[in-house]
One Martini backbone bead per residue (centre of mass of N, CA, C, O) as a GRO file, in nm:
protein
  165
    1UNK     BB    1  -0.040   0.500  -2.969
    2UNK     BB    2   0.037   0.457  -2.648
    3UNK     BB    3   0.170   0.626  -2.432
    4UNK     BB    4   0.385   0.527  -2.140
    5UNK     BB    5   0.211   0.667  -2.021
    6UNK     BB    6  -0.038   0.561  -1.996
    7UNK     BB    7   0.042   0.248  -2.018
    8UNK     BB    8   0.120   0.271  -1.686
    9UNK     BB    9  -0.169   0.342  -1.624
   10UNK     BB   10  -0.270   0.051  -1.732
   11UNK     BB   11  -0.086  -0.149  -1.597
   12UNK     BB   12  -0.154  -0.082  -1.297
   13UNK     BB   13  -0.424  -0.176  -1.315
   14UNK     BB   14  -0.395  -0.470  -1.423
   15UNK     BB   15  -0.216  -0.562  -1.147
   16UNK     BB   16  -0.470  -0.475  -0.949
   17UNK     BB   17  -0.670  -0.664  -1.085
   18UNK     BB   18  -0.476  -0.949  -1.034
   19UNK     BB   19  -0.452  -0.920  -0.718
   20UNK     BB   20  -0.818  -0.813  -0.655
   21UNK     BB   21  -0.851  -0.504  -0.736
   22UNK     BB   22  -0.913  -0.267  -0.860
   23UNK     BB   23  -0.847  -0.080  -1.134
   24UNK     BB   24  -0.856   0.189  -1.075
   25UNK     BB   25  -0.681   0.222  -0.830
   26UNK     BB   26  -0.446   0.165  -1.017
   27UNK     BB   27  -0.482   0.416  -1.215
   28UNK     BB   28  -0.418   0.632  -1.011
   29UNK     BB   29  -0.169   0.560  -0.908
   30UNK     BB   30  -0.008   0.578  -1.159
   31UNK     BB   31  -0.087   0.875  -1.222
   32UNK     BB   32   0.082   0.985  -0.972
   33UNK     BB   33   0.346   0.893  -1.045
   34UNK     BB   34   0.377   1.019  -1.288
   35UNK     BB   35   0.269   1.326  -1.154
   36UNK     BB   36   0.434   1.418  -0.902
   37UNK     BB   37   0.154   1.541  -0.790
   38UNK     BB   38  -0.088   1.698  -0.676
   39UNK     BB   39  -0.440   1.567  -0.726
   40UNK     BB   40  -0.733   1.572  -0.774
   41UNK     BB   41  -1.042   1.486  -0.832
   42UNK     BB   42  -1.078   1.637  -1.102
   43UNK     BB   43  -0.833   1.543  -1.254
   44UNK     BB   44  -0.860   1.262  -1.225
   45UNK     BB   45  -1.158   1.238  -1.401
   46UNK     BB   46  -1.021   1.381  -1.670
   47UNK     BB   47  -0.791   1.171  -1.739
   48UNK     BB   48  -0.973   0.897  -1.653
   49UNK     BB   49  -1.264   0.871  -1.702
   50UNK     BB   50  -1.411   0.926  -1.439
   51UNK     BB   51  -1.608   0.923  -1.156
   52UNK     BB   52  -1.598   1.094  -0.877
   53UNK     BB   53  -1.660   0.842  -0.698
   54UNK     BB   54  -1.454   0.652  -0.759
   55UNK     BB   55  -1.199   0.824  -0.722
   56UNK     BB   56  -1.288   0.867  -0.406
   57UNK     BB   57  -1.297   0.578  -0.353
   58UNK     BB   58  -1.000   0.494  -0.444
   59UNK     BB   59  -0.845   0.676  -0.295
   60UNK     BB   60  -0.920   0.621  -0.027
   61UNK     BB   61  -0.826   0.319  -0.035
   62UNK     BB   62  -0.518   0.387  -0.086
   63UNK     BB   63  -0.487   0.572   0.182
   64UNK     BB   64  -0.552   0.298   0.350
   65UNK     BB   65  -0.305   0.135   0.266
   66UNK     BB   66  -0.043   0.385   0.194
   67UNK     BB   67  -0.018   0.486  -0.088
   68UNK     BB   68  -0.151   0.754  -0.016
   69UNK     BB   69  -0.200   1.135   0.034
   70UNK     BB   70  -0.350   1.406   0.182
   71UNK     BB   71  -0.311   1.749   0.017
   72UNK     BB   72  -0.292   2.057   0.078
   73UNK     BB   73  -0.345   2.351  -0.142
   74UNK     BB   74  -0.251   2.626  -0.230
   75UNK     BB   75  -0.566   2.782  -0.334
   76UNK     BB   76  -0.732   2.519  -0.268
   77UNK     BB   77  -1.015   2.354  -0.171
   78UNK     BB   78  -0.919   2.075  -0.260
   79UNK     BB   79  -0.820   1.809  -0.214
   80UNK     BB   80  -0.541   1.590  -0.219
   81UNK     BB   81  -0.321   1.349  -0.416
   82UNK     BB   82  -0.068   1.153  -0.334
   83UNK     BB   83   0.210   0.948  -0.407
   84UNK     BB   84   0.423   0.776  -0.221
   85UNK     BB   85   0.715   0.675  -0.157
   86UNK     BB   86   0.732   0.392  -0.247
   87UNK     BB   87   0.449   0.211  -0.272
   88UNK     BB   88   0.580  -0.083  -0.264
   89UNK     BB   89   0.705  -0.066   0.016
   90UNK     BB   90   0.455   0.001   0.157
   91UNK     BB   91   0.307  -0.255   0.057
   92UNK     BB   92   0.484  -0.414   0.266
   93UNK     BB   93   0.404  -0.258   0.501
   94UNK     BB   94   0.131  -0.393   0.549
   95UNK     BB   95   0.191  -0.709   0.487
   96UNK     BB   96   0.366  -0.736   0.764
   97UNK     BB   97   0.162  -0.631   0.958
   98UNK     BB   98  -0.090  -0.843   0.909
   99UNK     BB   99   0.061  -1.109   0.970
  100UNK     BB  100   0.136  -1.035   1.211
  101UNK     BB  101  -0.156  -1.003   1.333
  102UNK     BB  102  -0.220  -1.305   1.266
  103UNK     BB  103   0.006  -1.439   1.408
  104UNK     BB  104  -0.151  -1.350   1.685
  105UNK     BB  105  -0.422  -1.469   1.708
  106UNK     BB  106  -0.369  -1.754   1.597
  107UNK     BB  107  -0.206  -1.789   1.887
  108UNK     BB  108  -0.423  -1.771   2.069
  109UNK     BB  109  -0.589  -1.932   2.001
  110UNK     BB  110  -0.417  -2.203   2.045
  111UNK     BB  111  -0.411  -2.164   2.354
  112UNK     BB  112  -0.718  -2.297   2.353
  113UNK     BB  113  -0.626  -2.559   2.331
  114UNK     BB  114  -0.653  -2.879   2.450
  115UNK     BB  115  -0.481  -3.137   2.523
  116UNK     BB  116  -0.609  -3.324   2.324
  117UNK     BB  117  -0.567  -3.123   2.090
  118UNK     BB  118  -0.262  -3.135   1.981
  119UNK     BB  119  -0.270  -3.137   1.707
  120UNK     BB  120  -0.448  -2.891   1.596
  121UNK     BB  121  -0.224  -2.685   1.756
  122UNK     BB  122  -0.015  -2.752   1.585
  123UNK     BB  123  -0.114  -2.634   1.379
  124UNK     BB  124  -0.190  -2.384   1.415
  125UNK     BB  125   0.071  -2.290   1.484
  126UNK     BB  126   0.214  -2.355   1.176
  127UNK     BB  127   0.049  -2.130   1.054
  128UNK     BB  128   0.129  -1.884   1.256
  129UNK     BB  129   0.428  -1.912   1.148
  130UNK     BB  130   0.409  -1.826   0.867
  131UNK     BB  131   0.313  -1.547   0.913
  132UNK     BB  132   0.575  -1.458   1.098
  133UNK     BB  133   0.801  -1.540   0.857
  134UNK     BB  134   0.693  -1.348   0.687
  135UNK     BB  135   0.703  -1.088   0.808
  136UNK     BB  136   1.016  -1.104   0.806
  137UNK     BB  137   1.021  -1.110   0.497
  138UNK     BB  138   0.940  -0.839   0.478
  139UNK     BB  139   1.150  -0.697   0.651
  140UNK     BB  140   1.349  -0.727   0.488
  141UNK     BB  141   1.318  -0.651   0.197
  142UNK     BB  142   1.280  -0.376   0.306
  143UNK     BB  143   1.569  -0.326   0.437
  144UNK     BB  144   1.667  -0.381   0.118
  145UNK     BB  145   1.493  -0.172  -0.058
  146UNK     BB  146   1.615   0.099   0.152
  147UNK     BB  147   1.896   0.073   0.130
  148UNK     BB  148   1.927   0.147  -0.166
  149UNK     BB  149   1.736   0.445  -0.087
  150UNK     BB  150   1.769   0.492   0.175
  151UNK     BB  151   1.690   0.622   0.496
  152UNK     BB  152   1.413   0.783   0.348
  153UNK     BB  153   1.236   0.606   0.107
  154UNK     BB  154   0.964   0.487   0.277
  155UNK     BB  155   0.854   0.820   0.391
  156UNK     BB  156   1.002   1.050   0.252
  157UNK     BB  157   1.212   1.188   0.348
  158UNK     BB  158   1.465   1.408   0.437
  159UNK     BB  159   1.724   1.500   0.518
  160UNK     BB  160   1.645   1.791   0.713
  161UNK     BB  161   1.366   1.799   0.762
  162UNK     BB  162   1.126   1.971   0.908
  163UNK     BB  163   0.809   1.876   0.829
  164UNK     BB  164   0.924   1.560   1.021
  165UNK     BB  165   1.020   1.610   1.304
   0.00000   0.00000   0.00000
């Protein structure tokens, strides 16, 4: 019978499998959350069974999203890579920023439709409005979900870090 930790490790891939992603990808993610430190492409390829290219490939497509982030460790010459605090979060922060990306583009195409194409731009704004409305309701729920995780909670900062400032 699986530990709850492996468990936990095979369902975050098969969720990021379900969503279109890798499911390594998704098993490196659970894996950094449940190890909570910083773990090599080393560590990483020998707990999950993967060849150190996949590690390497899954893991810079994470750190490309902000769900990990790359960390010099003392005394290791490999870098390192640890699950960023809230990758929920993250990852809802990518998606409001893309949307609205999406709905500045749409929305500049749309204003070259011509006076006779009325009907047209009217959809395409409808579109544009969408991926808008949408990036919003992202921020909001951003907004729900670090209120209640305290003010530095999507950054991962703690009050008085010095680190961070």
């Amino acid at each position: 019978m699986p530990t709850a930790r492996e468990e936990f490790i095979r369902q975050t891939g098969l969720m990021t499998q379900a969503e279109g992603g890798a499911r390594i990808a998704g098993q490196i993610l659970g894996y950094l959350i449940v190890e909570g430190a910083p773990r090599t492409l080393s560590d990483m390829t020998e707990a999950l069974k993967i060849s150190k290219a996949s590690a390497s490939t899954n893991a810079r497509l994470l750190e490309m999203k902000g769900l990990l982030r790359r960390v010099a460790v003392l005394g290791q010459r490999q870098d390192a890579f640890e699950a960023v605090p809230m990758p929920g979060v993250q990852s809802l922060i990518g998606m409001a920023q893309r949307f609205r990306a999406h709905a500045d583009e749409i929305e500049r195409i749309a204003r070259g439709f011509s006076e006779d194409e009325a009907g047209a731009r009217a959809r395409v704004e409808e579109f544009a409005a969408f991926y808008r409305q949408s990036a919003a309701f992202f921020d909001e729920w951003i907004e729900n979900v670090t209120r209640s995780q305290g003010p530095f909670a999507a950054t991962g900062e703690k009050e008085g870090d010095d680190e961070h400032a």
